[in-house]
N, CA, C and O atoms as a Tripos MOL2 file, in Angstrom:
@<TRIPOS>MOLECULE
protein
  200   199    50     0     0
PROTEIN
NO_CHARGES

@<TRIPOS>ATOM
      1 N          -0.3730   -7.8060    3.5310 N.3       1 UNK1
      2 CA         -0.6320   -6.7460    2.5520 C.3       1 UNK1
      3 C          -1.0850   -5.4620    3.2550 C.2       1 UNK1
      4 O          -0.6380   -4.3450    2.9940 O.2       1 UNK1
      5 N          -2.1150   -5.7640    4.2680 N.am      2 UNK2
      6 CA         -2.0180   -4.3760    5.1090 C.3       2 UNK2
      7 C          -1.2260   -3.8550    5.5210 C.2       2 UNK2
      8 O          -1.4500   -2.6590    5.3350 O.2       2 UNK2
      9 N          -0.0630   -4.0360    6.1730 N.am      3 UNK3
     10 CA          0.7370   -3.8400    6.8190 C.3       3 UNK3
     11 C           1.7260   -2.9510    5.6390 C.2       3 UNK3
     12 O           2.3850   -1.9480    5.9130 O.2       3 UNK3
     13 N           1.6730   -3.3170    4.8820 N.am      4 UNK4
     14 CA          2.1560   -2.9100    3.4090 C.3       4 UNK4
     15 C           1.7870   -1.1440    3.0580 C.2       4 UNK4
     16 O           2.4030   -0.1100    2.7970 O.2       4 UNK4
     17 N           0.6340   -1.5300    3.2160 N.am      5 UNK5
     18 CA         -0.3480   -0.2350    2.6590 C.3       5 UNK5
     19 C          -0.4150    0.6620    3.8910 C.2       5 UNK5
     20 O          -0.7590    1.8390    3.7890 O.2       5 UNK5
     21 N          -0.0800    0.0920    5.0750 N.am      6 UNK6
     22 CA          0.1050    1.1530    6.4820 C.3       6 UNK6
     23 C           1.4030    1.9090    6.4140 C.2       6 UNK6
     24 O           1.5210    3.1040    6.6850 O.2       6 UNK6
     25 N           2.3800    1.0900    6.0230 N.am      7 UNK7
     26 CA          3.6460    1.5590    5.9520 C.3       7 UNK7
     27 C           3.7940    3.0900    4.8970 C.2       7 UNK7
     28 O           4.2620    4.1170    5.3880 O.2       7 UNK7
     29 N           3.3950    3.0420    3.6460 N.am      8 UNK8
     30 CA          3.6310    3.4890    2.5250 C.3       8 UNK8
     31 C           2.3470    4.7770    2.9410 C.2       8 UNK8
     32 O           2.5530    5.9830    2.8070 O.2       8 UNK8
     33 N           1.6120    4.4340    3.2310 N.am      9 UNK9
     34 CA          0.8990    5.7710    3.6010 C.3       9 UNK9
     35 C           1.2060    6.7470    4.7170 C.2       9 UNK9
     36 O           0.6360    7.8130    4.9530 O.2       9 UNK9
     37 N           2.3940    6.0800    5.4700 N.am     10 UNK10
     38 CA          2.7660    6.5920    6.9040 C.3      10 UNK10
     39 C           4.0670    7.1420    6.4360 C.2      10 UNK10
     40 O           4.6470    8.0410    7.0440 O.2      10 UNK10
     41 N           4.5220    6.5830    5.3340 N.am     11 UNK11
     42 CA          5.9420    7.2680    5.0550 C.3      11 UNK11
     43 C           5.3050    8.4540    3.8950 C.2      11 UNK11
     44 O           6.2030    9.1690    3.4510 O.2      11 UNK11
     45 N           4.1620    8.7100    3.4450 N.am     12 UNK12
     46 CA          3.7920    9.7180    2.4600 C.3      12 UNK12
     47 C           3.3550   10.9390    3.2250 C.2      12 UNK12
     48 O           3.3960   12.0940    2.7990 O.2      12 UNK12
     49 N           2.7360   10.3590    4.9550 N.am     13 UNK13
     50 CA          2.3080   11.2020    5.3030 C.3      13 UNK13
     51 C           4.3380   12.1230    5.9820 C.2      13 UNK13
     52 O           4.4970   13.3060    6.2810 O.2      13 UNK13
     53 N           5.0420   11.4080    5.9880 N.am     14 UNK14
     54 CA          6.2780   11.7660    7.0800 C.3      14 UNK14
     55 C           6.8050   12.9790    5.6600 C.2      14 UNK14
     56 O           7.3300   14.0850    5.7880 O.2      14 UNK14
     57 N           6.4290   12.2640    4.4110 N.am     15 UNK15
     58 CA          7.3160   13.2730    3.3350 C.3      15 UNK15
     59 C           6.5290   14.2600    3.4070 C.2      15 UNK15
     60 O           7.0830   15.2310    2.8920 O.2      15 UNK15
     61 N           5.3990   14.5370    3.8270 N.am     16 UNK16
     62 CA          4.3450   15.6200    3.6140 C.3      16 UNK16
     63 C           4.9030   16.6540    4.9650 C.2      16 UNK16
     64 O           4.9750   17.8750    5.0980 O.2      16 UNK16
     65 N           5.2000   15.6320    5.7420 N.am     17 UNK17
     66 CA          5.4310   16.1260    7.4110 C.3      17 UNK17
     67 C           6.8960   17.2680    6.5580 C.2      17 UNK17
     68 O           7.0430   18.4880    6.4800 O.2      17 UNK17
     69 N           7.3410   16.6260    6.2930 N.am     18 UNK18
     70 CA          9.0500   17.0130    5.9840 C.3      18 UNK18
     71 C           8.8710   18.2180    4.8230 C.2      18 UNK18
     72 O           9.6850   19.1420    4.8560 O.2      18 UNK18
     73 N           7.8660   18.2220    3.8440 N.am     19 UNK19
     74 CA          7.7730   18.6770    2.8340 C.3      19 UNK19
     75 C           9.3850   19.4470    2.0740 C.2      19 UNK19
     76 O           9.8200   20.5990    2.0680 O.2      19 UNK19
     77 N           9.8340   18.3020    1.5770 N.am     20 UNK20
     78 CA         10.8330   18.4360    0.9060 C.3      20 UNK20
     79 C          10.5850   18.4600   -0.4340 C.2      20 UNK20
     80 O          10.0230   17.5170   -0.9910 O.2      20 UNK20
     81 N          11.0450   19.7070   -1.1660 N.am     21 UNK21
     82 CA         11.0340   20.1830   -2.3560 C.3      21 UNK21
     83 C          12.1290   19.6940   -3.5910 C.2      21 UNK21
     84 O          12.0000   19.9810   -4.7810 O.2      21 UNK21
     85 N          13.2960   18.8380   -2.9600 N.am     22 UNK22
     86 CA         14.0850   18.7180   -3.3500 C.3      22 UNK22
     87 C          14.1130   16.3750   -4.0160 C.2      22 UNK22
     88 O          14.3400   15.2720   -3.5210 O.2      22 UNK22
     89 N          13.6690   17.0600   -5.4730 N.am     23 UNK23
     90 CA         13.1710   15.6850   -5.9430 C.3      23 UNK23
     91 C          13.6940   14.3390   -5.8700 C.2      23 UNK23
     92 O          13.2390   13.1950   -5.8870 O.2      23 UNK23
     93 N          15.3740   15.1830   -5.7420 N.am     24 UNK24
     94 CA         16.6820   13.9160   -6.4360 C.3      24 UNK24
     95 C          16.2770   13.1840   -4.5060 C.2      24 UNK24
     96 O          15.7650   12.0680   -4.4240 O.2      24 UNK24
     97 N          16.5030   13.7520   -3.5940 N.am     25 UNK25
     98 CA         16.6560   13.7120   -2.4060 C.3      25 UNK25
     99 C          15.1360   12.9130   -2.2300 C.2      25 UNK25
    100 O          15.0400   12.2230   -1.2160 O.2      25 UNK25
    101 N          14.1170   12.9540   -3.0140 N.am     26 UNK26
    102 CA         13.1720   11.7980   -2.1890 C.3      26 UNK26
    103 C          13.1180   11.0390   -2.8640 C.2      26 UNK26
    104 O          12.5830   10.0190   -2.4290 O.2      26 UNK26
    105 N          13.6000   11.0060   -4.2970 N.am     27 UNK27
    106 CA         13.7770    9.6100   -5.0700 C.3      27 UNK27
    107 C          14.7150    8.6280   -4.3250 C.2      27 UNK27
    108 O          14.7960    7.4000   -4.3500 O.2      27 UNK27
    109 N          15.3860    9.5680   -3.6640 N.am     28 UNK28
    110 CA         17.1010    8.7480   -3.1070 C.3      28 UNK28
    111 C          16.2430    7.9870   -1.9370 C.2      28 UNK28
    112 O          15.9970    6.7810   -1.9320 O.2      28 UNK28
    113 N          15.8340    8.9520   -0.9350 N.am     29 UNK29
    114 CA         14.7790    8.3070    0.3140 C.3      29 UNK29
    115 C          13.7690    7.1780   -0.1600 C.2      29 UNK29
    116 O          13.7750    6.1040    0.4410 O.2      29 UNK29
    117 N          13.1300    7.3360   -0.9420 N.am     30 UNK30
    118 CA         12.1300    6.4010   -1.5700 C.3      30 UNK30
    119 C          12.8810    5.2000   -2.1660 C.2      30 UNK30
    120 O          12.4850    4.2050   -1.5580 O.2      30 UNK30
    121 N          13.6480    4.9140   -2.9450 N.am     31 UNK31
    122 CA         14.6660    4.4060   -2.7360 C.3      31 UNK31
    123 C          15.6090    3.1930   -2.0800 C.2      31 UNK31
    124 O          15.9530    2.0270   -2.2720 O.2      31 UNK31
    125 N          15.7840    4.3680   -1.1280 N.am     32 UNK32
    126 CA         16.4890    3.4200    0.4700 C.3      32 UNK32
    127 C          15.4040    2.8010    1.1290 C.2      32 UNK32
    128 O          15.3530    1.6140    1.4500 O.2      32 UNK32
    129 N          14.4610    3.7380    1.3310 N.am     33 UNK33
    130 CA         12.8240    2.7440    1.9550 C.3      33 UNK33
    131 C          12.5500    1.6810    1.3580 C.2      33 UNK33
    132 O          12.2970    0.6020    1.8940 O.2      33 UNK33
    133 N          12.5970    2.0090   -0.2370 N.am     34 UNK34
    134 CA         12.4620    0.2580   -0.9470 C.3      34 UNK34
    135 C          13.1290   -0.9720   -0.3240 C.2      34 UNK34
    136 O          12.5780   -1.9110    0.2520 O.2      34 UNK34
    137 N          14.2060   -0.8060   -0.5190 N.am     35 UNK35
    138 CA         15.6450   -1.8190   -0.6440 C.3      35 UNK35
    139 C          15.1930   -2.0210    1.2880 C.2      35 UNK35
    140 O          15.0860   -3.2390    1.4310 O.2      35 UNK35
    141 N          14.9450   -1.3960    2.5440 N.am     36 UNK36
    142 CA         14.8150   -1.5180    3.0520 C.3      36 UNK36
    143 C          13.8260   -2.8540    3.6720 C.2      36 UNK36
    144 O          14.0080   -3.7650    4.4790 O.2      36 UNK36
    145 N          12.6210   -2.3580    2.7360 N.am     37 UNK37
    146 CA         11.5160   -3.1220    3.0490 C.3      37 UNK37
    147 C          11.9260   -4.0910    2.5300 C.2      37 UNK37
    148 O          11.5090   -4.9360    3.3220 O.2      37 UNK37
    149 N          12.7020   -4.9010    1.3970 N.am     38 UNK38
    150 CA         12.4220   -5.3740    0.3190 C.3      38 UNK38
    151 C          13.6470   -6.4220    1.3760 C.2      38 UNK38
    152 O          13.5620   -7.6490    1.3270 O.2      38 UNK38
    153 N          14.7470   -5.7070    2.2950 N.am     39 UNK39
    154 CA         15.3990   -6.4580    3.1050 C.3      39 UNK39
    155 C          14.8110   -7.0150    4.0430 C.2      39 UNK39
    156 O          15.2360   -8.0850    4.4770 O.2      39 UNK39
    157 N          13.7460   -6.4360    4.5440 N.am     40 UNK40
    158 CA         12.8050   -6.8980    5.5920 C.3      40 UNK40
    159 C          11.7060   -8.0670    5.7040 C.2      40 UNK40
    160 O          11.1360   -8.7200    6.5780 O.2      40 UNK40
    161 N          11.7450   -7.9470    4.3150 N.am     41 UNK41
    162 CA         10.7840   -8.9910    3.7800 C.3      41 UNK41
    163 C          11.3650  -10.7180    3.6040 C.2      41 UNK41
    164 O          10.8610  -11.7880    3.9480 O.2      41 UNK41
    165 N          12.6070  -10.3760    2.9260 N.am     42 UNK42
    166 CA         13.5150  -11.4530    3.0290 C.3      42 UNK42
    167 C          14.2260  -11.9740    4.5400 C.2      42 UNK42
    168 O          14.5340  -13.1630    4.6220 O.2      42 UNK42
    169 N          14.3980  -11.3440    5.3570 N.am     43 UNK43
    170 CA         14.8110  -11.7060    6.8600 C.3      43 UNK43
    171 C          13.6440  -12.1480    7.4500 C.2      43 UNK43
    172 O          13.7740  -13.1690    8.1240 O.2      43 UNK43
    173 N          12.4490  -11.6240    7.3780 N.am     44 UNK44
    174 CA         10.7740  -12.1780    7.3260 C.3      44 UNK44
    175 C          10.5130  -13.6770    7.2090 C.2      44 UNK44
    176 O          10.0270  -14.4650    8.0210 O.2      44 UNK44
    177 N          11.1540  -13.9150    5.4860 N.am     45 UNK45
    178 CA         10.7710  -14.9690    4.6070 C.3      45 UNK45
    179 C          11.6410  -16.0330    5.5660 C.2      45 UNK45
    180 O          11.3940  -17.1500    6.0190 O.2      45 UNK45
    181 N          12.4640  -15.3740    5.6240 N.am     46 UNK46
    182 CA         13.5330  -16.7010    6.3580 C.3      46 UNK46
    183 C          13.1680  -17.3200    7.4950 C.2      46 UNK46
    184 O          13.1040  -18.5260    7.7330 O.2      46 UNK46
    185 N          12.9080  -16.2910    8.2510 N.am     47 UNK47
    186 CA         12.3940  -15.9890   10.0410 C.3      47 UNK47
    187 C          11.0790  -17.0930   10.0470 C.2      47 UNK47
    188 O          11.1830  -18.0870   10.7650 O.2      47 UNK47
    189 N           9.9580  -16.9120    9.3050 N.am     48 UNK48
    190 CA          9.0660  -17.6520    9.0080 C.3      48 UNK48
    191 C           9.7670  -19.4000    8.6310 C.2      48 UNK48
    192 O           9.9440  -20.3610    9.3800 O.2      48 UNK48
    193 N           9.9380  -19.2780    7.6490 N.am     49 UNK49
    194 CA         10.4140  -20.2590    7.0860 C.3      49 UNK49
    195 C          11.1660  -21.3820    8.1780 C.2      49 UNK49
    196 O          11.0540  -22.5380    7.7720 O.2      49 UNK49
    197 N          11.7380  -21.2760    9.1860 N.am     50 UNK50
    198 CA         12.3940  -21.7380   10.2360 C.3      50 UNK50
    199 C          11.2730  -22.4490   11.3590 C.2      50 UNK50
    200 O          11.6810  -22.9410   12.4110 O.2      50 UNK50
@<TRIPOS>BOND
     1     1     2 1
     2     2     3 1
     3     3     4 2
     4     3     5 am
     5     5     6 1
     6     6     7 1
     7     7     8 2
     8     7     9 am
     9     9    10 1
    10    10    11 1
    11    11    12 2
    12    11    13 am
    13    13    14 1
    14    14    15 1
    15    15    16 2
    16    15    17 am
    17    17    18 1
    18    18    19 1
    19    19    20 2
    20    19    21 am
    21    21    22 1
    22    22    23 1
    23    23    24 2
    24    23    25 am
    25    25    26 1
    26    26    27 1
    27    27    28 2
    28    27    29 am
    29    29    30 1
    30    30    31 1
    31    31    32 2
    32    31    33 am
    33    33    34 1
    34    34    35 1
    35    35    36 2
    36    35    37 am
    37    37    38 1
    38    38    39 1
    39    39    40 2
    40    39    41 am
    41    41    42 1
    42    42    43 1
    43    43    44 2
    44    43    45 am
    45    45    46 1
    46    46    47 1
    47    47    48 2
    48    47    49 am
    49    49    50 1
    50    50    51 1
    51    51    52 2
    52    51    53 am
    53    53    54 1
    54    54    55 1
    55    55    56 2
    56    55    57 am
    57    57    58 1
    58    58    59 1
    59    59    60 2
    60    59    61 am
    61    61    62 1
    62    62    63 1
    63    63    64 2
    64    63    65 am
    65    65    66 1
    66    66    67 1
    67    67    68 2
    68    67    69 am
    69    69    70 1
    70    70    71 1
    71    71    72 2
    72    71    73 am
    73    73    74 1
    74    74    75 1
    75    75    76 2
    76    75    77 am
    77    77    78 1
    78    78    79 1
    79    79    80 2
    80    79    81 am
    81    81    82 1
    82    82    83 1
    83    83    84 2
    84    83    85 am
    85    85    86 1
    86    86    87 1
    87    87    88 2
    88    87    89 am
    89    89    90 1
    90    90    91 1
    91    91    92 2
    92    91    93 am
    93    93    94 1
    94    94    95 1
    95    95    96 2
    96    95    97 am
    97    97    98 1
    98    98    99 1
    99    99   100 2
   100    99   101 am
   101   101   102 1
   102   102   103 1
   103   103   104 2
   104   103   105 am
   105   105   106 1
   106   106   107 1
   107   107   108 2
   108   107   109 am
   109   109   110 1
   110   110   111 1
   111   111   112 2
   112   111   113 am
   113   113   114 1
   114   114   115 1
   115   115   116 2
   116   115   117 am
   117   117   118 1
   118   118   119 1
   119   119   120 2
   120   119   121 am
   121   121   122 1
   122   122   123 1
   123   123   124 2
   124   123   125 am
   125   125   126 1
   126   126   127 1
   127   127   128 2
   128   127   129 am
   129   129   130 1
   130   130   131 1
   131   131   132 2
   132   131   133 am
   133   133   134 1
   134   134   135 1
   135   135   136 2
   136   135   137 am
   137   137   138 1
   138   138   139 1
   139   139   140 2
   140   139   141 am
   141   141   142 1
   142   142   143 1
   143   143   144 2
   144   143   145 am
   145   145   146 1
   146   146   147 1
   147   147   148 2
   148   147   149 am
   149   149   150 1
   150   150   151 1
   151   151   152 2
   152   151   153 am
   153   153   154 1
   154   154   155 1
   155   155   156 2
   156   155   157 am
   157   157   158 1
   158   158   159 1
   159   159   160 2
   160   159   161 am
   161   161   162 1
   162   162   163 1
   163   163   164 2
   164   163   165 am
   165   165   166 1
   166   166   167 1
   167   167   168 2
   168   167   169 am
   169   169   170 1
   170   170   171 1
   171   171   172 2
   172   171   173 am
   173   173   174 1
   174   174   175 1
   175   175   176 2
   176   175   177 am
   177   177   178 1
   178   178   179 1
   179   179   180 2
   180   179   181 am
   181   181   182 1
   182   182   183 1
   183   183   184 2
   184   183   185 am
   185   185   186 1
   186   186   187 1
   187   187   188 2
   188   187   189 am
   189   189   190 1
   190   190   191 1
   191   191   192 2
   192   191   193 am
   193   193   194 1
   194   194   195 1
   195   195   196 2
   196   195   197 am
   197   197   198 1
   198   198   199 1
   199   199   200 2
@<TRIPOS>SUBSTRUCTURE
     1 UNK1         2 RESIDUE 1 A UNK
     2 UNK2         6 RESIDUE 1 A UNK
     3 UNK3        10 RESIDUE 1 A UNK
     4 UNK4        14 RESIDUE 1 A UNK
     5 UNK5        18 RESIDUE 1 A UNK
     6 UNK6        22 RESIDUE 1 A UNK
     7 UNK7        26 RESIDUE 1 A UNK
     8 UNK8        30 RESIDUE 1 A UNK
     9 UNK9        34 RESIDUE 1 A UNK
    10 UNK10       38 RESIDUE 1 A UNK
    11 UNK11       42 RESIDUE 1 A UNK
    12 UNK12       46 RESIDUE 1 A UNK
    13 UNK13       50 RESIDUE 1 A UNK
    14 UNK14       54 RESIDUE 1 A UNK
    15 UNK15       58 RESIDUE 1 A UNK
    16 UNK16       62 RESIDUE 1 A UNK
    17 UNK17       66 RESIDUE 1 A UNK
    18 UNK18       70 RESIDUE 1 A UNK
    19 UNK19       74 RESIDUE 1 A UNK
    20 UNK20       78 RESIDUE 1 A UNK
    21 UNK21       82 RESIDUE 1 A UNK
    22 UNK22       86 RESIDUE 1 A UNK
    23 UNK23       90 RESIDUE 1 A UNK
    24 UNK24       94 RESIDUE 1 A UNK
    25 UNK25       98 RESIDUE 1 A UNK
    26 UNK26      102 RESIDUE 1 A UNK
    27 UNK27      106 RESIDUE 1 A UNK
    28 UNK28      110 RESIDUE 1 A UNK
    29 UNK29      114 RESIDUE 1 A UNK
    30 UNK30      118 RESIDUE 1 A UNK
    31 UNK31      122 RESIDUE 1 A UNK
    32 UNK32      126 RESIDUE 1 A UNK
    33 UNK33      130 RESIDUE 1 A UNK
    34 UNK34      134 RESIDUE 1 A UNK
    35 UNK35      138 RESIDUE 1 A UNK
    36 UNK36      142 RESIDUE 1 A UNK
    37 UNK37      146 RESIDUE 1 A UNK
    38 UNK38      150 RESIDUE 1 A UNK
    39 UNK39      154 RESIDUE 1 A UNK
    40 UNK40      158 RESIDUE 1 A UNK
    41 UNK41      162 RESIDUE 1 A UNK
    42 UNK42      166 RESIDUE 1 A UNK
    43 UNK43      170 RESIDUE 1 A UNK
    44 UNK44      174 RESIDUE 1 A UNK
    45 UNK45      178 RESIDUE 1 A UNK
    46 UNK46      182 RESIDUE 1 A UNK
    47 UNK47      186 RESIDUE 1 A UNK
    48 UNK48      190 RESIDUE 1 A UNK
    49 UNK49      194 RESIDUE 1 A UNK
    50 UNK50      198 RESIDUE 1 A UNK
C-alpha cells in the first residue's frame, strides 16, 4: 500500500512538474497510468503466486 501512495504522489508531483493545462490530455495520462499499474499488479500477482 505504500508503495501505492509513493507512486501516485510522484506522478502528481511530475503533472505539477509538466503543468499541463490541457484536461482531456491528463485524463488520457491518468488513464494509461491506471491500466498500467493495474497491469503491474497482475504480472505481480502471478510473479508472487509462483
Amino acid at each position: 500500500m505504500k508503495t501505492q501512495i509513493i507512486i501516485h504522489s510522484n506522478f502528481n508531483k511530475m503533472i505539477q512538474h509538466l503543468n499541463l493545462q490541457q484536461t482531456v490530455h491528463l485524463q488520457f495520462l491518468f488513464g494509461q497510468f491506471n491500466s498500467d499499474i493495474h497491469c503491474f499488479k497482475k504480472d505481480y500477482k502471478l510473479f508472487t503466486s509462483n
